[in-house]
PyMOL commands that place a pseudoatom at each C-alpha (Angstrom):
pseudoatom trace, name=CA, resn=UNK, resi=1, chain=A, elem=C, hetatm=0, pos=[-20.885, 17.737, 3.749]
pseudoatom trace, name=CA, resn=UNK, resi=2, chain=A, elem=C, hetatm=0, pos=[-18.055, 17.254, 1.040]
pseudoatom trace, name=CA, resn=UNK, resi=3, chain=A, elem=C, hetatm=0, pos=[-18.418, 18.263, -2.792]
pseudoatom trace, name=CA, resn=UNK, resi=4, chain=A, elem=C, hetatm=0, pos=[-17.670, 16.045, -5.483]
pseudoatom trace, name=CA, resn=UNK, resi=5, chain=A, elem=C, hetatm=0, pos=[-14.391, 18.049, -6.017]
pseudoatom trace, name=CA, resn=UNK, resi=6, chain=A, elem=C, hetatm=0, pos=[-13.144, 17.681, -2.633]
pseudoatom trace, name=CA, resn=UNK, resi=7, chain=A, elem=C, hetatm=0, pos=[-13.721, 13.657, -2.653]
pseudoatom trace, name=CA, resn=UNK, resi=8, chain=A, elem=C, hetatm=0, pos=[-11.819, 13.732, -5.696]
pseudoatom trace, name=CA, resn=UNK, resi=9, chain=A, elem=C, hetatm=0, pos=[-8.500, 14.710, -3.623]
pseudoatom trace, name=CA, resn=UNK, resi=10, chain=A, elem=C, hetatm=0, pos=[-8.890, 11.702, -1.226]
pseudoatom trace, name=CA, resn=UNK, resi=11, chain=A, elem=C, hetatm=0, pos=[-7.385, 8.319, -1.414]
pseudoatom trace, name=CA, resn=UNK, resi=12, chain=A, elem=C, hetatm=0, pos=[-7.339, 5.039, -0.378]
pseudoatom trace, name=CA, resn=UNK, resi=13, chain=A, elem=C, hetatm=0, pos=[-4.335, 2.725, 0.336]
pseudoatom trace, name=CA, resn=UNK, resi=14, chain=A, elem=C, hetatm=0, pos=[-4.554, -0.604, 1.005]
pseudoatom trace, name=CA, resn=UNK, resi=15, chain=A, elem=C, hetatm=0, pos=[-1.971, -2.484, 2.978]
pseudoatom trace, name=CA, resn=UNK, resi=16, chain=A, elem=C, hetatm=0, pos=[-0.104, -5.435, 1.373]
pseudoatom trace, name=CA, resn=UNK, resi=17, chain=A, elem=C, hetatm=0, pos=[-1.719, -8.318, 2.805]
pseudoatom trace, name=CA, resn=UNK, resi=18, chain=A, elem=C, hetatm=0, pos=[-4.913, -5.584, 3.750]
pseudoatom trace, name=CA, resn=UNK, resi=19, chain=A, elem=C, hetatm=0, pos=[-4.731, -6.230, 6.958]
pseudoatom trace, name=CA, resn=UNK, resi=20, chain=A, elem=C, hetatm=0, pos=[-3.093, -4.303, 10.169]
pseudoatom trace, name=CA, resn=UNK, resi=21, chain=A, elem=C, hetatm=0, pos=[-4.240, -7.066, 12.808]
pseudoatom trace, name=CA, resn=UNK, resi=22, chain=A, elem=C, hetatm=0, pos=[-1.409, -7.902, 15.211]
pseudoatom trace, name=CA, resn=UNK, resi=23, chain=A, elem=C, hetatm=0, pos=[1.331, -9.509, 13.485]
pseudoatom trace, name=CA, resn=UNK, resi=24, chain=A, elem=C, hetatm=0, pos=[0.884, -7.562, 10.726]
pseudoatom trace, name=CA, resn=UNK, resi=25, chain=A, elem=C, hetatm=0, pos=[1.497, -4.268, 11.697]
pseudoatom trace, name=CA, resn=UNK, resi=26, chain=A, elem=C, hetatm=0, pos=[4.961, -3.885, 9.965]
pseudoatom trace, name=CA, resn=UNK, resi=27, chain=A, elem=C, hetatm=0, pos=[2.775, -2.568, 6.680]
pseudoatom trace, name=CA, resn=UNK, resi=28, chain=A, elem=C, hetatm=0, pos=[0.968, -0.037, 8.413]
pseudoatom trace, name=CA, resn=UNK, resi=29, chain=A, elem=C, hetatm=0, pos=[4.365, 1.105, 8.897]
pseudoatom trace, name=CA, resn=UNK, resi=30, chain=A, elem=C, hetatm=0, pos=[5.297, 1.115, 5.427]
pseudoatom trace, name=CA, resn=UNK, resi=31, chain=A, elem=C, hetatm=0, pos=[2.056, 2.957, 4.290]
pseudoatom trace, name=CA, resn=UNK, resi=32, chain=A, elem=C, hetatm=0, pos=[2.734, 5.644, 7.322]
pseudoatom trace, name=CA, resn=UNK, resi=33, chain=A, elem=C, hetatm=0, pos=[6.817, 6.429, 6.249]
pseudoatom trace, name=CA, resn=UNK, resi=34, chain=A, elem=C, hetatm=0, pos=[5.415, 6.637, 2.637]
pseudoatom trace, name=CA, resn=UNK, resi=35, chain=A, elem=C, hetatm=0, pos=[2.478, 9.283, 3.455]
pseudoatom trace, name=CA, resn=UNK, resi=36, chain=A, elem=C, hetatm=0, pos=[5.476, 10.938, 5.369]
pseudoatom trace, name=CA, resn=UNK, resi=37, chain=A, elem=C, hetatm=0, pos=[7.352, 11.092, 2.359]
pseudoatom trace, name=CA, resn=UNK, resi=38, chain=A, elem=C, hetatm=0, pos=[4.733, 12.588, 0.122]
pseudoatom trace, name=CA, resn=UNK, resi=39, chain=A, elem=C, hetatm=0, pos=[3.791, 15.458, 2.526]
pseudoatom trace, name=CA, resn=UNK, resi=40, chain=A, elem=C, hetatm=0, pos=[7.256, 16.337, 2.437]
pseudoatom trace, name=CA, resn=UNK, resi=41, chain=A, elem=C, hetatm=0, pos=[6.721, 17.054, -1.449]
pseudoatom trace, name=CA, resn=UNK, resi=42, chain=A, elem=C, hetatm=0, pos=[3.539, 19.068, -0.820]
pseudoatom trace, name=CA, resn=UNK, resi=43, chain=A, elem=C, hetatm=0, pos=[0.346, 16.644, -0.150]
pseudoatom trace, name=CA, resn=UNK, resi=44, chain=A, elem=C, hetatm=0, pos=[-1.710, 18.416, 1.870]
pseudoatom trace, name=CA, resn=UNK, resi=45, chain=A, elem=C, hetatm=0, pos=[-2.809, 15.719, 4.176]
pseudoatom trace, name=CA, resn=UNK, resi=46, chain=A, elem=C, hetatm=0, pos=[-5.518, 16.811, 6.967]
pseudoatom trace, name=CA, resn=UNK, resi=47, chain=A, elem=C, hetatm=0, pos=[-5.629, 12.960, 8.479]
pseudoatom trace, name=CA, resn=UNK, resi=48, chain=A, elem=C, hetatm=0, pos=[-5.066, 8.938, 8.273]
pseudoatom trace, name=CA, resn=UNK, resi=49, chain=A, elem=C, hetatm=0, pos=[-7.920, 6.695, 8.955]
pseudoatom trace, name=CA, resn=UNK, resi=50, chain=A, elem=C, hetatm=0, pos=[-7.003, 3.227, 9.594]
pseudoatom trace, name=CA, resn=UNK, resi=51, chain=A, elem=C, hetatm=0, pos=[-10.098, 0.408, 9.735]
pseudoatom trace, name=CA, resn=UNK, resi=52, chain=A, elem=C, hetatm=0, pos=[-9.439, -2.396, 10.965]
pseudoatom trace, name=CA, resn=UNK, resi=53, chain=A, elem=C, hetatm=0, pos=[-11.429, -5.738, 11.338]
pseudoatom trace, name=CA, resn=UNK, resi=54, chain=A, elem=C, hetatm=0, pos=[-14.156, -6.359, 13.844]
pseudoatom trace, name=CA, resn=UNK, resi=55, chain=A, elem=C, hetatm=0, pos=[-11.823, -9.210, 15.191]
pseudoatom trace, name=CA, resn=UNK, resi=56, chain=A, elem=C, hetatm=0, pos=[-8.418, -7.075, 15.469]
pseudoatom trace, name=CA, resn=UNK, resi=57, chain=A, elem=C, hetatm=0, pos=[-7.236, -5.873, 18.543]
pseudoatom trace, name=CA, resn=UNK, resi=58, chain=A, elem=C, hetatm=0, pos=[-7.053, -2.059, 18.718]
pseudoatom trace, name=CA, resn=UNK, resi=59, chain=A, elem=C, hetatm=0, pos=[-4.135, -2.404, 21.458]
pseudoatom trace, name=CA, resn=UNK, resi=60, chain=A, elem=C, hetatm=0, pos=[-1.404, -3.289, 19.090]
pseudoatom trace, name=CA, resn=UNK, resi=61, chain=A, elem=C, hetatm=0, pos=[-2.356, -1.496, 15.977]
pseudoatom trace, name=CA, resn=UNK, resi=62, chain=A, elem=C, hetatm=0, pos=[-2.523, 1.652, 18.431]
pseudoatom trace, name=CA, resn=UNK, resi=63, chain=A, elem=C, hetatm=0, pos=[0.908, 0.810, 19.893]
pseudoatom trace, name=CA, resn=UNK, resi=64, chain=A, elem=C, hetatm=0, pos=[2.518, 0.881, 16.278]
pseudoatom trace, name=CA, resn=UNK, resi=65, chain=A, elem=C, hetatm=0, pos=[2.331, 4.596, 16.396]
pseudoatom trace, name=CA, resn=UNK, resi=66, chain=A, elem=C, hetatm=0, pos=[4.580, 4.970, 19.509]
pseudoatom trace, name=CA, resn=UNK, resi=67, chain=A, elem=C, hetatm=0, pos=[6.572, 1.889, 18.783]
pseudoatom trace, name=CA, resn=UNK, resi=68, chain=A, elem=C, hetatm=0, pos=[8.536, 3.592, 15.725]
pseudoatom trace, name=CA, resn=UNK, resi=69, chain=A, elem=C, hetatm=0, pos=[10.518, 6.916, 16.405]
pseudoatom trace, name=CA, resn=UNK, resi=70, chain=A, elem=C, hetatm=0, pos=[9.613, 7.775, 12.886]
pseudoatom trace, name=CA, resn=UNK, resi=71, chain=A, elem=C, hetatm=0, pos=[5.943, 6.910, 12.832]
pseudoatom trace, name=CA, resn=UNK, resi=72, chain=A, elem=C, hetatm=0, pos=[5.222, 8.600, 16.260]
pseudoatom trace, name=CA, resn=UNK, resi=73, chain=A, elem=C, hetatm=0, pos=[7.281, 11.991, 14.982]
pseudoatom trace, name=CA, resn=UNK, resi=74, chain=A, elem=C, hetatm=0, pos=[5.136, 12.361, 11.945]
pseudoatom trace, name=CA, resn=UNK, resi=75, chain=A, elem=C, hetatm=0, pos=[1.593, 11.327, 13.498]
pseudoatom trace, name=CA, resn=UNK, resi=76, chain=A, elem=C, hetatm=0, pos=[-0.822, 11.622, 16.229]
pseudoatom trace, name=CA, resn=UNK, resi=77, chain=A, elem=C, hetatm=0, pos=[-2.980, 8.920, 17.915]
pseudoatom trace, name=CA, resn=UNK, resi=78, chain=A, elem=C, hetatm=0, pos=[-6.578, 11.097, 18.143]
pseudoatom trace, name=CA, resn=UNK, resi=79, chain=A, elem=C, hetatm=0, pos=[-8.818, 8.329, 19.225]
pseudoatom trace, name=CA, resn=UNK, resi=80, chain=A, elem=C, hetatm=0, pos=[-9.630, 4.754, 18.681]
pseudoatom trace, name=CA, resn=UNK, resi=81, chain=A, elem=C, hetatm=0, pos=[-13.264, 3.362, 18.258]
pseudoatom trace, name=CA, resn=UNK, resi=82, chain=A, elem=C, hetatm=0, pos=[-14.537, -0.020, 18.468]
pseudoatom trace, name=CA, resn=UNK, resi=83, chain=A, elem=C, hetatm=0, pos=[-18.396, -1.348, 17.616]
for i in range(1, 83): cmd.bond("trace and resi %d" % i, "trace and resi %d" % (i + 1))
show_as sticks, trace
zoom trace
């Protein structure tokens, strides 16, 4: 259970066009090089949760982070789920 002081340190980023669906994925990118950025000047950063919609494929949005060199150097795929 998180206190009101540690859900103060989270935050949400929207994509452009809020979506990460197939032939979008090129923002997801964007969002990913600029996290990468800001952990290099200190944000302590313990994940990145990307939602999706219930009609997006999970195949491509999981292939954008082995698709980029940089994107697949600074993350880790840990799972994908699907309802």
């Amino acid at each position: 259970v998180a206190t009101n002081a540690e859900l103060q340190d989270e935050e949400l980023i929207e994509t452009i066009n809020g979506c990460v669906c197939c032939t979008v994925r090129q923002d997801l990118v964007v969002v990913i090089r600029k996290l990468e950025k800001r952990v290099k000047s200190g944000l302590k950063l313990d994940g990145i949760i990307v939602e999706t919609t219930g009609l997006a494929d999970p195949g491509p949005v999981a292939q954008t982070f082995f698709a980029d060199d940089d994107v697949a150097q600074f993350t880790r795929l840990d799972g994908i789920i699907t309802l």
